[in-house]
N, C-alpha and C positions, 0 to 999 in steps of 0.2 A: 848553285841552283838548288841542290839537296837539301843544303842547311836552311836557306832561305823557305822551301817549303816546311822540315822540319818548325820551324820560330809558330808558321803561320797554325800547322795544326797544335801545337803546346798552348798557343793564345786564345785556340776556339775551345776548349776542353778547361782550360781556365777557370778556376769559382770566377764568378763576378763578386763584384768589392759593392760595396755599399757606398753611402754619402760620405761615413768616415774611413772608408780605403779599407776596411773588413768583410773577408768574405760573407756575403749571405747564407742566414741558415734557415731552416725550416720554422715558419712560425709555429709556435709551444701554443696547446688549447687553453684558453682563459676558463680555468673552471669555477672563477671566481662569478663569473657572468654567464657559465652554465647553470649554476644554482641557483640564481637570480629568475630566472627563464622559469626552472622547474617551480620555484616558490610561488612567483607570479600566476602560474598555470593552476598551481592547487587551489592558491585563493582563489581564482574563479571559478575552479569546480565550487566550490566548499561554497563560495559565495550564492551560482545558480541555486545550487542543492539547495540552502537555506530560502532563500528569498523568491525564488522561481518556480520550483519547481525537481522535484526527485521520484528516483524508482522506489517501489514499495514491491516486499515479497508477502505473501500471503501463506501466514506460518499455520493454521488451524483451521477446520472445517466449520467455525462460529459464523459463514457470514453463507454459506451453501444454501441456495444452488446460486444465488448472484455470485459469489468468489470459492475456487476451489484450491482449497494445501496444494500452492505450487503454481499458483496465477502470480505472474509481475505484471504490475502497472505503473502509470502514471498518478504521481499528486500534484497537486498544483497547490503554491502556496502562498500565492495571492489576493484570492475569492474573499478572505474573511478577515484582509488584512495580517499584520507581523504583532505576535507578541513573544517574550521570551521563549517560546516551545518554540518557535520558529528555525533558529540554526540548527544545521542535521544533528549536533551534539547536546542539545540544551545547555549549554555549558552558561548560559549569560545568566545572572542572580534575579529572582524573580521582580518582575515588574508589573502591577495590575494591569489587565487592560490589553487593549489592540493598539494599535498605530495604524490609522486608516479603517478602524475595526469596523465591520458589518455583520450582523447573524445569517449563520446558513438557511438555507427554506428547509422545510419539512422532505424528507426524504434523500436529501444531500448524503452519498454516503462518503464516512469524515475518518481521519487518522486522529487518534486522539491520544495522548500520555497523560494517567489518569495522576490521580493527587498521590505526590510524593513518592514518585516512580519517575524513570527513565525510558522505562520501553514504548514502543507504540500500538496499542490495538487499533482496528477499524471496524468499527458498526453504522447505524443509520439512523439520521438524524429523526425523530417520532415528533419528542414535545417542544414546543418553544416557552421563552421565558410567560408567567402569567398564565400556561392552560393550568387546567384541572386536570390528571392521569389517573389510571388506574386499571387495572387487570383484572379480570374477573373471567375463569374458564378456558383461559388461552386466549380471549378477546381484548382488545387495547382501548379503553373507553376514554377519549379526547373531550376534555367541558361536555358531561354530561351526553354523550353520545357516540355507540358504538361504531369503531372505524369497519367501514364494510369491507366481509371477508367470503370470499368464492373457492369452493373446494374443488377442487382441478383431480384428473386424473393423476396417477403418482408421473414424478418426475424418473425419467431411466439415467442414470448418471455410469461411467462405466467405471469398472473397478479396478483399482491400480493401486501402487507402493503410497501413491499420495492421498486415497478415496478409498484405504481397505473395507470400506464396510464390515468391520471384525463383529462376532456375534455380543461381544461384551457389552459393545456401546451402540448397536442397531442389530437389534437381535432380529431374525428372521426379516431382513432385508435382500439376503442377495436373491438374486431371481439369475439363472441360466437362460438365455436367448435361444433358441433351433440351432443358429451355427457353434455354440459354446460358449459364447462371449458371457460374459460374465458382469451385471449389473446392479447399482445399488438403488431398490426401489422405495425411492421416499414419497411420504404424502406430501400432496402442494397445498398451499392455501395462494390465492390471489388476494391480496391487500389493496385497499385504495384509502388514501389518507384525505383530510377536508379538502388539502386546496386540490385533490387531483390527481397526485402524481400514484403511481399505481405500481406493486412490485409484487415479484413472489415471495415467500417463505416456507419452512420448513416446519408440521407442527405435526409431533410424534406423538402424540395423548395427552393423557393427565399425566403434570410433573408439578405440584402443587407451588414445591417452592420458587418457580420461578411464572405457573400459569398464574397465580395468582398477587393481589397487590393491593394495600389498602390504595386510599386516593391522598392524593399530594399535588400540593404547586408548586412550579417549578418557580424557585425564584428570580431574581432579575439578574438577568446578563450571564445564564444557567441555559444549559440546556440536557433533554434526555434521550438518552441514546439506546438503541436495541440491534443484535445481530438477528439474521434474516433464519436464522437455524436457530428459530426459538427456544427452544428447550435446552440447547446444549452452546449458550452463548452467555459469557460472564459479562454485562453489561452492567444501566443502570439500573435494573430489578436485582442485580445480586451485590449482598455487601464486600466487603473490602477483606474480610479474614476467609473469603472463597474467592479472591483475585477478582472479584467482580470492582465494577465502576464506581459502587456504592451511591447511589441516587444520581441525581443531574449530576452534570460536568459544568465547570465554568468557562467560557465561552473561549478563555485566551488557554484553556489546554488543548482548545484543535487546531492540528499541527498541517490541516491541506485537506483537499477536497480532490475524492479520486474521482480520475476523468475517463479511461480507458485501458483496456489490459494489451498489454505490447507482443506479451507470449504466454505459454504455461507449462511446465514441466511435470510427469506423470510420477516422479519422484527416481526413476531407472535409469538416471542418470549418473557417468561417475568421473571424476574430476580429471582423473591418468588417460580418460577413452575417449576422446574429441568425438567419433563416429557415436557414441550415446547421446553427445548432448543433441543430435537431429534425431534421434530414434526415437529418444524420449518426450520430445516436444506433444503437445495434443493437438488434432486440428480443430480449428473450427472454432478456437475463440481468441486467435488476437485481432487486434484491432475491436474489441466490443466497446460497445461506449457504455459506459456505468453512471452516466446523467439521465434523473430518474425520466423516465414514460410519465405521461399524463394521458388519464383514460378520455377517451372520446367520447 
């Protein structure tokens, strides 16, 4: 009777044998088919990014008070059709033209990688192909006719690591609040372009070389671009040996069309301190949508 139990518990504690009478062992992870998985997954990031739609970081104060150093948004890179700027790398040889191409409207503000550069700025779309431009005083005159400009009380923007207001480059800006807050006070201008659409800007006096502008057409399948911080925005009023746009842009270097800010960081943020990345956030402007107004 002993033995007989013994047999039974040696036969339950037994490997089990397989099909060919060897014991079963642990299946081994196929990492041939784990790479597979990962590869597949990058391409489709890589693929939306290009083709969809991607984050945008807002590295400069050139587009203030619409985008502030340390706003992330949405681009979308659909609106104006795929041309070789289109993959998040540029990597593909240049090819004239759009694929599905359409031009942006007046006011669209656009990511663009200017001629013979990799990087991407973001300013706002002004002229289209065929107007007449021109600057004259800090005013934007569109075929012969000045776009209407409304002087607004100054904007309060508040002061942080991302928006110093340093005296160098906005001298006698800051302004102290009753509670101590600390605020960078710019002059507004309210802008309304022909077809309507209606935005603020930034315009700090005379700065000759960039308030003003002989007149020029834009040529075809061109367009010209302005940042909303007038004065201190290397666009297409400044040439190319000041990092500017240097005139129009041709239409297949705009890389998406920004739709809305997702969050913004006040720059006090630091990469070791998880509890900064919520301290530093700003309130009050994600979710904005950056598709322009049209005045009533």
């Amino acid at each position: 009777m002993s033995d007989h139990s013994t047999d039974t518990t040696a036969e339950k504690n037994a490997p089990k044998a397989g099909p060919d009478n060897k014991p079963a062992s642990k299946e081994s992870t196929d990492w041939w088919a784990e790479a597979k998985g990962i590869f597949w997954l990058v391409l489709a990031v890589l693929a939306f990014h290009s083709f969809v739609a991607k984050p945008f970081y807002i590295p400069s104060e050139s587009m203030m008070p619409t985008l502030l150093k340390g706003d992330r948004l949405v681009v979308t890179k659909y609106p104006y059709g795929w041309s070789y700027i289109s993959p998040s790398f540029h990597i593909f040889p240049f090819i004239q033209g759009r694929l599905l191409g359409r031009m942006p409207e007046r006011g669209d503000v656009v990511i663009v990688t200017p001629k013979h550069e990799s990087s991407d700025y973001i300013k706002r779309v002004i002229g289209l192909p065929g107007d007449r431009i021109e600057v004259r005083g800090g005013t934007v005159i569109l075929n012969g006719v000045p776009v209407k400009r409304e002087f607004k009380p100054p904007i309060m923007i508040p002061v942080d690591a991302n928006v110093p207001c340093d005296e160098e480059r906005l001298p006698g800006r800051r302004f102290t609040a009753p509670d101590g807050s600390l605020y960078c006070a710019l002059p507004l201008v309210r802008e309304t372009l022909p077809n309507g659409v209606t935005f603020n800007t930034i315009d700090l006096g005379e700065f000759p070389q960039v308030d003003e502008m002989e007149a020029i057409t834009i040529p075809a399948g061109q367009v010209f671009l302005m940042g909303d911080n007038r004065d201190q925005s290397a666009d297409s009023r400044v040439p190319a040996a000041l990092n500017g746009l240097d005139g129009p842009v041709p239409y297949e270097n705009l890389g998406g069309r920004a739709e809305f800010i997702t969050f913004s960081l006040d720059g006090s943020s630091e990469i070791w301190n998880p509890i900064s990345w919520f301290t530093a956030l700003r309130g009050g402007r994600a979710g904005l949508s950056l598709r322009p107004d049209h005045a009533k």
